[in-house]
C-alpha positions as CSV (number, residue, x, y, z in Angstrom):
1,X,-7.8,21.8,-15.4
2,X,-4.2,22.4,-14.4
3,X,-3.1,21.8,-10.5
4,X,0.0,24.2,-11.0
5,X,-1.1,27.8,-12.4
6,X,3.0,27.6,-13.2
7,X,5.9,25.7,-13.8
8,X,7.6,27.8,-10.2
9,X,4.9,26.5,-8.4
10,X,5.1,23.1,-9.8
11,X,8.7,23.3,-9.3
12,X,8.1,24.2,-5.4
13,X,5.8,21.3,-4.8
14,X,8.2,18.5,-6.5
15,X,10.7,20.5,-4.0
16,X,9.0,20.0,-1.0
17,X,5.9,18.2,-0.4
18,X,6.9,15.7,-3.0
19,X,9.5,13.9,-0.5
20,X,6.5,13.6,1.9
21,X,4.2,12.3,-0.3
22,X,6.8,9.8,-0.9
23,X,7.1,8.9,2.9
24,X,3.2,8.5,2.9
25,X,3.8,6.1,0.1
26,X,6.8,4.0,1.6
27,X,5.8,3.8,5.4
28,X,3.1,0.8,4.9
29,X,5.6,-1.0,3.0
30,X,8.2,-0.4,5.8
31,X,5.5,-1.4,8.2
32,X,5.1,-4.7,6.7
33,X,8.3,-5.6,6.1
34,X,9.8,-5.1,9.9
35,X,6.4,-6.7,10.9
36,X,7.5,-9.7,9.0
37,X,10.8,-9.6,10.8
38,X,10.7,-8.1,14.1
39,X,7.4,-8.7,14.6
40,X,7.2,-12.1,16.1
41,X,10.4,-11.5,18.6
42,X,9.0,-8.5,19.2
43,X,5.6,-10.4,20.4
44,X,8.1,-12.9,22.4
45,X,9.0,-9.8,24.1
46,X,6.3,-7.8,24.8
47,X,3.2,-10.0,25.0
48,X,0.7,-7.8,23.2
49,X,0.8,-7.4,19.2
50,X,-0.7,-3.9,20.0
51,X,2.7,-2.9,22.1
52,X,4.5,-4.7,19.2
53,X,2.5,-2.6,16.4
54,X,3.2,0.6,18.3
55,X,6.9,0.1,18.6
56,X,7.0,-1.2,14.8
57,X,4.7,1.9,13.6
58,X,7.4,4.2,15.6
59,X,9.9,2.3,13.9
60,X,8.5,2.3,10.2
61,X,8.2,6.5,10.4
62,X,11.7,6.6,12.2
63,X,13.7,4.7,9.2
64,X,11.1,6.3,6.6
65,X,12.4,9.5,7.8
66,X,16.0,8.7,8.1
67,X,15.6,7.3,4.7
68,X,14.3,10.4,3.0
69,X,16.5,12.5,4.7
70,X,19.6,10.8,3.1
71,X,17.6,10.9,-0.3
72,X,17.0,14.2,-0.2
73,X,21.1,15.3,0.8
74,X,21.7,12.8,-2.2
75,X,19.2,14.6,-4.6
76,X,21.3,18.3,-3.3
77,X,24.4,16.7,-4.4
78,X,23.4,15.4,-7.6
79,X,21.8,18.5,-8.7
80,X,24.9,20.6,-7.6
81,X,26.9,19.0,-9.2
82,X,25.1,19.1,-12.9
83,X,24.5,22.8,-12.3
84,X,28.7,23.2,-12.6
């Protein structure tokens, strides 16, 4: 069984939902990692580890996003300039 009926369609998918499934992928790893940093001065702060996770969840997906965008604006000028 094939998932793509074509190569355009596979084409598509690596074009566009392949940068979210790549989020989806990075955004527990991001988690973790400014848990293990912020995470304890963040406690200091707020008092709660559930205010903490919240503001380090918000975080995680606000650098995962800023992090794929500047991939993906990367990736458009690497392929225009091999397509010269």
């Amino acid at each position: 069984m094939k998932l793509f009926p074509d190569i355009e369609t596979k084409k598509r998918f690596m074009k566009t939902g392949l940068p979210f499934l790549l989020g989806f992928a990075w955004v527990p790893i991001i988690w973790m990692v400014v848990t293990a940093f912020l995470g304890p001065a963040l406690f200091i702060l707020t008092g709660s580890w559930v205010v903490t996770q919240v503001i380090i969840v918000l975080f995680a997906c606000l650098f995962t996003y800023l992090l794929l965008t500047v991939f993906r604006r990367f990736n458009k000028r690497v392929y225009s300039e091999r397509s010269k």
